[in-house]
C-alpha positions in Angstrom: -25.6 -44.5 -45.9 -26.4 -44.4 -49.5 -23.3 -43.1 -51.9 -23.9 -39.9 -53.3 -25.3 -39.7 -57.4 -22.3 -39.0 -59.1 -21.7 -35.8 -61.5 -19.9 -35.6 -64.5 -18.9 -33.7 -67.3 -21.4 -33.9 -70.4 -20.8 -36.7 -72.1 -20.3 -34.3 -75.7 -17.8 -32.5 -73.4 -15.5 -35.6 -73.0 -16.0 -37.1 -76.5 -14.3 -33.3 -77.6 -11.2 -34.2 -76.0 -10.8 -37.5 -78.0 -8.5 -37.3 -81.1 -9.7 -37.7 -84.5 -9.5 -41.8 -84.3 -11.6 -41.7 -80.9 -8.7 -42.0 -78.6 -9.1 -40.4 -75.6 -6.3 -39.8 -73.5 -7.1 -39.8 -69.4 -5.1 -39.1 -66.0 -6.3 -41.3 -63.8 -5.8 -41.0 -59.7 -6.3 -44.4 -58.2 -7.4 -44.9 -54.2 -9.0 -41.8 -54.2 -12.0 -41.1 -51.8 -14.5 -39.7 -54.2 -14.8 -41.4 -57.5 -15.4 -38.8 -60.3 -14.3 -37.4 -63.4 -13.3 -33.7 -64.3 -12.3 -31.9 -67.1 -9.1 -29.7 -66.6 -6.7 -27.6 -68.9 -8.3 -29.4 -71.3 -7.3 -33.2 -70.2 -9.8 -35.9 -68.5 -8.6 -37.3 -65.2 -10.2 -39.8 -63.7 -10.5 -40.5 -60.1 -11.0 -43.9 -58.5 -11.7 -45.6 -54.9 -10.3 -49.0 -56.6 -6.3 -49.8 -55.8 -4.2 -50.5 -59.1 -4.2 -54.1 -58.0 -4.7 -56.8 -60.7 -6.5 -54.5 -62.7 -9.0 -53.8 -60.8 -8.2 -50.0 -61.0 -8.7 -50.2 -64.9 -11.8 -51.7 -64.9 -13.5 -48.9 -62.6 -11.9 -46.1 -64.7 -13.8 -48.1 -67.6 -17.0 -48.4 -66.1 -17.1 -44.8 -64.2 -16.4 -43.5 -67.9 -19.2 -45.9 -70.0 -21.7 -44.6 -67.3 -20.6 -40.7 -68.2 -20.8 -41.6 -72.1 -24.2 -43.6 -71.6 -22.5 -47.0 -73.6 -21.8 -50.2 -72.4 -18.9 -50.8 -70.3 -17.7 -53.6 -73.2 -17.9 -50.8 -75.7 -14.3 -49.6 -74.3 -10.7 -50.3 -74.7 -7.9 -49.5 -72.9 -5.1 -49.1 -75.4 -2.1 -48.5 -73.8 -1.5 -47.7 -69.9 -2.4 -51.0 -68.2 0.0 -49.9 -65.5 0.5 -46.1 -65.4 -1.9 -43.2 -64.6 -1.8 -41.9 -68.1 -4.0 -44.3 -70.3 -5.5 -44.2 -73.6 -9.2 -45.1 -74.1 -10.8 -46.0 -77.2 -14.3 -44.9 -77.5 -16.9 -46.2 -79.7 -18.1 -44.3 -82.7 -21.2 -41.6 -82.3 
């Protein structure tokens, strides 16, 4: 059985929630059974199948994110929250 296309937010919708440096600050939820991202009271959390094991967690919350902003994958950095739920992302400029 095929996974279900994946909804998310607007891409503009997201990029409003980033500070003025293009830091975006996201909850994530890891080992979750959908994978998806949602907008609410006015914070981005992320939810991911992946385990937080060896990073493997991070790297989905990156790539589930790059295919909601339409940019590569390598065009995000995770600043700070390599082991905690609450991470900050740097997106690339418009």
């Amino acid at each position: 059985m095929a996974r279900p296309r994946l909804t998310h937010p607007p891409a503009h919708a997201i990029r409003e929630l980033a500070d003025g440096d293009g830091r975006l600050a996201v909850r994530v939820t890891p080992g979750a059974r959908v994978e998806q991202i949602g907008i609410e009271q006015g914070r981005v959390q992320v939810k991911v199948r992946t385990k937080p094991e060896g990073g493997k967690a991070n790297e989905a919350v990156l790539d589930l994110l790059a295919e909601a902003l339409g940019v590569a994958t390598s065009r995000l950095r995770l600043l700070r929250g390599a082991t905690s739920r609450e991470k900050l992302i740097q997106l690339p400029p418009d």
